[in-house]
N, C-alpha and C positions, 0 to 999 in steps of 0.2 A: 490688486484684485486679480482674480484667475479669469479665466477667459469665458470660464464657465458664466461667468456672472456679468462680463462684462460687456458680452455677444447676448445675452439674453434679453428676449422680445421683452416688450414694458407692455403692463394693460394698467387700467384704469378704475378695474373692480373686482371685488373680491373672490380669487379663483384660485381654489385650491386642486391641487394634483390632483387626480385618483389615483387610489393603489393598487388597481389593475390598468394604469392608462398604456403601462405599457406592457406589450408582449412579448415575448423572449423564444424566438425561435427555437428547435432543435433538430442538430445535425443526423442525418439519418444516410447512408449508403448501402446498406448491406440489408436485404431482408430477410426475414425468417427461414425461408426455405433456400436458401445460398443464392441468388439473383443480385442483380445491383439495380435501384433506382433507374429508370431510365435516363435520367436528366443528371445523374449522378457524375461528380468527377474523383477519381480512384484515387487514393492516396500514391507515394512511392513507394511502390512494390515489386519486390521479385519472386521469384521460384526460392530464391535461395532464402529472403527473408522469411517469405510465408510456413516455410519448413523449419525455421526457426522457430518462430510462434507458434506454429502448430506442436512441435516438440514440447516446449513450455508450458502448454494448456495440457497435453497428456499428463506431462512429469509432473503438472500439478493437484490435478484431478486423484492420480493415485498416491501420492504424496497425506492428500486429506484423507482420503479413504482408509489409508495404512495407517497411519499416524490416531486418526482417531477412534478407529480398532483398540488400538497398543492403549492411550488413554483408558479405552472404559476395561480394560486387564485388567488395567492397574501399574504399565510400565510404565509411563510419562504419568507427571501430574495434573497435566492441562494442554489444551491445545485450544487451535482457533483453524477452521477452514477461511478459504478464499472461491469455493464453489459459489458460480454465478456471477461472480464480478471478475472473473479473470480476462474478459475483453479490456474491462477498463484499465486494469493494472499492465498489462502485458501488453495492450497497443499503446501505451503510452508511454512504456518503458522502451519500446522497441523503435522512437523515433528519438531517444536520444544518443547523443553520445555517450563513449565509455567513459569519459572524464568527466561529465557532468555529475553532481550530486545528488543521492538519493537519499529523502528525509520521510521514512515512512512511520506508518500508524504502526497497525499489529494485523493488517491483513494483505501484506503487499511481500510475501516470500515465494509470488511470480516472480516477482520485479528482481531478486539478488538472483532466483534461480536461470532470469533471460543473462544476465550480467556474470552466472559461471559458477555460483555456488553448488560446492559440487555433493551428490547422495550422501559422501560420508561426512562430510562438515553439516549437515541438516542434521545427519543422527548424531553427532557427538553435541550440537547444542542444546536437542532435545531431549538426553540424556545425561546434560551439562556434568561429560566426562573430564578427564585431564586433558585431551586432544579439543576441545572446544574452544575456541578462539574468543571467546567474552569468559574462559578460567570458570566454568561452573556457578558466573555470579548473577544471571539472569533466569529470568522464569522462562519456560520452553516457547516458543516464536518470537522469542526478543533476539535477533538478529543482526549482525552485523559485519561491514567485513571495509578495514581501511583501503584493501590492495581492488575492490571493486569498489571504490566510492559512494560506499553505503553506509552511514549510518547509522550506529546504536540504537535500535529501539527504546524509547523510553513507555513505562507505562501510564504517568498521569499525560491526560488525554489532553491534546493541541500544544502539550509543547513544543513540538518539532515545527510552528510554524512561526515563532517571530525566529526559534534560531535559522530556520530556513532563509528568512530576510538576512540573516546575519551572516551565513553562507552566500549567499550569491553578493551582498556585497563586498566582501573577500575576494571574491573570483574577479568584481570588476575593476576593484583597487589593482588587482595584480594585474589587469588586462589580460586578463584571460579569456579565451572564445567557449566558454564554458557557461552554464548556467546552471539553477540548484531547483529539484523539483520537489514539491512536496504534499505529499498524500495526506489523507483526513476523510474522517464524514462528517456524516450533517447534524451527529450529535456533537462533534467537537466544535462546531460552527455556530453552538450556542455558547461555546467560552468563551472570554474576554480575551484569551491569547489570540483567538483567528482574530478580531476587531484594531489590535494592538499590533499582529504582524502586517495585514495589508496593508494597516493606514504609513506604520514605517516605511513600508515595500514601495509606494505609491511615489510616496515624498523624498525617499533617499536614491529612487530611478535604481531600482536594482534588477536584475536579471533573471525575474524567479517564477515558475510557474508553481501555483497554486492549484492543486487538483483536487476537487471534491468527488467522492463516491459517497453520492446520494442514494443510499440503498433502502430509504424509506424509515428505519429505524433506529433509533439511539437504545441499542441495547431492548425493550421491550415500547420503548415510548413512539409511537408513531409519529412522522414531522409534523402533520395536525395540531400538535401538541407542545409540541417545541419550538413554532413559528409561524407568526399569522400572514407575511410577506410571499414574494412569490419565487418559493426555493431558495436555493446558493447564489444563484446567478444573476439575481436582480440586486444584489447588494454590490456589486462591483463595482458597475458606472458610478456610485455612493460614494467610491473610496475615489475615483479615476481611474480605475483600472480597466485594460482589453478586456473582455468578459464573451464567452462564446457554452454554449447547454450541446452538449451531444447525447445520443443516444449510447448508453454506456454499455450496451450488450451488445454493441455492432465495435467488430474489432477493426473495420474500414473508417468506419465514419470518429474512430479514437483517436487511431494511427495518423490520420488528416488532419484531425485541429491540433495534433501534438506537436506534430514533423510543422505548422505554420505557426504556432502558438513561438516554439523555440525559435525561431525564426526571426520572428519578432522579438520578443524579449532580449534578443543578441541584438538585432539590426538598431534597435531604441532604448538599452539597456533600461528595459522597462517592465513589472512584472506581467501576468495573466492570469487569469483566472477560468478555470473548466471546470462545468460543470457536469459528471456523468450523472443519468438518470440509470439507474440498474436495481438489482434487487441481492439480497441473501440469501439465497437457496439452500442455504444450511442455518444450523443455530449460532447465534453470536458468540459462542466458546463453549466451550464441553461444560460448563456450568450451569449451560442457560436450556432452557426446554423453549421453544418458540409456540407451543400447541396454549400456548396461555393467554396469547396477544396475536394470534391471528390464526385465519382458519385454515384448512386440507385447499380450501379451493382457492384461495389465493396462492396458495403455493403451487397447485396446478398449472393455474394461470401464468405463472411467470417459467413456469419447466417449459411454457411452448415457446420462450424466448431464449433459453439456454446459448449463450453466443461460445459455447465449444464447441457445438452441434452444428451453428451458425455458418460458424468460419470453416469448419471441416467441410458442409455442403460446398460452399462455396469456392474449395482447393478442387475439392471433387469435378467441381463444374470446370472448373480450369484445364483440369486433367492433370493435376501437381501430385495427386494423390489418391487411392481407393480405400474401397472398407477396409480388405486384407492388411492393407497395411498399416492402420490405422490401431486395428485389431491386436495386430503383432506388437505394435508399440506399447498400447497399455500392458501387454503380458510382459513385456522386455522389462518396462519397470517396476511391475508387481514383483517382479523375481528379483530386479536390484534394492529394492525400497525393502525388503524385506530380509533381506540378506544382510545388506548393510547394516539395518534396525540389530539384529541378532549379534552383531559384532561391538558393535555401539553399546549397547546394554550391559556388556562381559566387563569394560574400559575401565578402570578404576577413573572415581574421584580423583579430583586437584588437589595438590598437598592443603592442606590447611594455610601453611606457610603462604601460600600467594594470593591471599586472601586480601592480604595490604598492601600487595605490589600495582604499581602502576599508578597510584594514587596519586603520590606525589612522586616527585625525583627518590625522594631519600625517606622511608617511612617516618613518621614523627616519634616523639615519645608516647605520646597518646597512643596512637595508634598499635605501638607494640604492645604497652602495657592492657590495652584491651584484648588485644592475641593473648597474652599470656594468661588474662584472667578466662578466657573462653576455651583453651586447654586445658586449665585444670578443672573445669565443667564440665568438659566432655568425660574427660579420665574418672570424674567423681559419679560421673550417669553414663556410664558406657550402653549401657542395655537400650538408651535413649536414642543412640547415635552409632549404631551398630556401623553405616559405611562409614561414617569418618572416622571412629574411631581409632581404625588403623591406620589413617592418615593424618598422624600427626608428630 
């Protein structure tokens, strides 16, 4: 028996739980106007980090703006912002280490860009040129990169978390002081994968934070609708797991349960669970119109919690940093992000040829003789396939 059961009080009549019996805090440091809690204790921070993550939040900010510009052109096919939740992604990428593992969704290209991915490998994925390091074979924000320990995006939704169990228990078999983090929202939290990775997580003692961006919506479905419980973070203690709800537009109060959360999970090779509360100040992907499922003034309401706004007051209060220069930095990367964009676009396509490389060691025969039937497709409908056609 677990201890759960074995330490637990006995009655004598019939007493069931309530489903609000219990309450679930959350973490809160930073407030609206850049101030910190009085009673507040400050994560580890420096001059030096905060100017990192403030970097991050810029370069991400215009990044979406640029990007999904070039989308409604007609340059890229598709995009997805990460406006609004870039406290949660970015302070919690910023307490780990570099060797730690990142297993993200489709809205965490903070997270590669704190870790070093650099403007022109953004534009050559999202122009899935020859220079692209996923070879042209992913849809635009499927990201990845082996040399910063990140991860392939995939896109059926909560994959990435029983393999996330499956990472970090790699890292503990080799002993490694390393742990594997992994991103989702609250709509992948109705899969059977989330249910299937923590209970493994839980019972094989692995090293992994589980990180929820609770941004209220799966795509148009409000969590109303998705789940009668209370949130992400009342399911944890379910599984046994640490479990801690922050406030996900405060990039102090992120940075704090991440840098103890990791901490944990090393010190107990055990995993965690975090819950951000935040929202999506943009639409779910360039596909989706948000004006269908919710109104002008809930999205008001949440622009007065913007934690890029947040965190900048707060560097300001410091004296790390002013308007001016805050100012100069978005123009700094308007002009690279666009620049870049312009170059990227020119790149030719991947040969066709590596289309079935990397697959396996040695292509199979299948797999050529499917190349070879999909070049003489192209050849026989060129008009279909005007850039590849030359590349082949």
């Amino acid at each position: 028996m677990s201890n759960a059961t074995t330490n637990a009080e006995t009655v004598h009549r019939v007493s069931f739980l309530d489903k609000d019996a219990v309450a679930i805090p959350i973490l809160k440091i930073l407030q609206a106007d850049g101030t910190v809690y009085d009673s507040a204790i400050l994560p580890n921070i420096d001059e030096v980090l905060a100017s990192k993550i403030h970097d991050t939040c810029v370069f991400t900010r215009v990044l979406d703006e640029r990007m999904l510009g070039a989308q409604r052109q007609g340059r890229i096919s598709f995009y997805m912002t990460c406006t609004g939740e870039e406290a949660s992604i970015i302070g919690s990428t910023a307490a780990l280490d570099d060797g730690d593992v990142i297993l993200a969704q489709y809205r965490e290209h903070a997270a590669i860009r704190y870790r070093g991915f650099t403007t022109e490998q953004f534009m050559n994925q999202l122009f899935s040129n020859e220079k692209d390091l996923g070879k042209g074979r992913q849809m635009p924000i499927h990201y990845g990169s082996e040399a910063l320990n990140y991860q392939t995006i995939s896109s059926p939704l909560a994959t990435q978390i029983p393999q996330a169990t499956g990472v970090a228990y790699s890292l503990k078999i080799q002993k490694k002081r390393n742990i594997a983090i992994c991103y989702f929202g609250d709509g992948a939290a109705s899969e059977g994968d989330f249910h299937a990775g923590l209970n493994m997580a839980a019972v094989l003692n692995t090293p992994v934070i589980f990180f929820c961006r609770n941004n209220g919506y799966a795509i148009s479905t409000p969590t109303e609708e998705q789940f009668a419980g209370n949130g992400i973070a009342s399911r944890g203690p379910g599984y046994g797991i640490h479990t801690i709800r922050v406030d996900g537009n405060d990039m102090l109060a992120v940075l704090a349960a991440t840098q103890q959360a990791r901490a944990y999970a090393l010190d107990n090779n055990a995993p965690v669970l975090i819950e951000a509360m935040t929202y999506r100040l943009g639409a779910h992907s360039s596909s989706d119109d948000p004006s269908g499922y919710r109104s002008k003034d809930e999205e008001e309401k949440w622009q007065l919690h913007d934690p890029v706004k947040r965190f900048k007051l707060w560097m300001i209060n410091k004296g790390w940093l002013n308007e001016s220069q805050d100012a100069a930095l978005f123009e700094k990367y308007r002009e690279e992000v666009l620049a870049a964009l312009k170059v990227a676009e020119k790149i030719p396509l991947p040969h066709l040829d590596e289309l079935i490389e990397d697959v396996y060691d040695k292509p199979t025969p299948l797999l050529e003789k499917q190349l070879t039937e999909l070049k003489a497709h192209i050849k026989k409908y060129p008009k279909a396939y005007p850039k590849s056609a030359g590349r082949i």
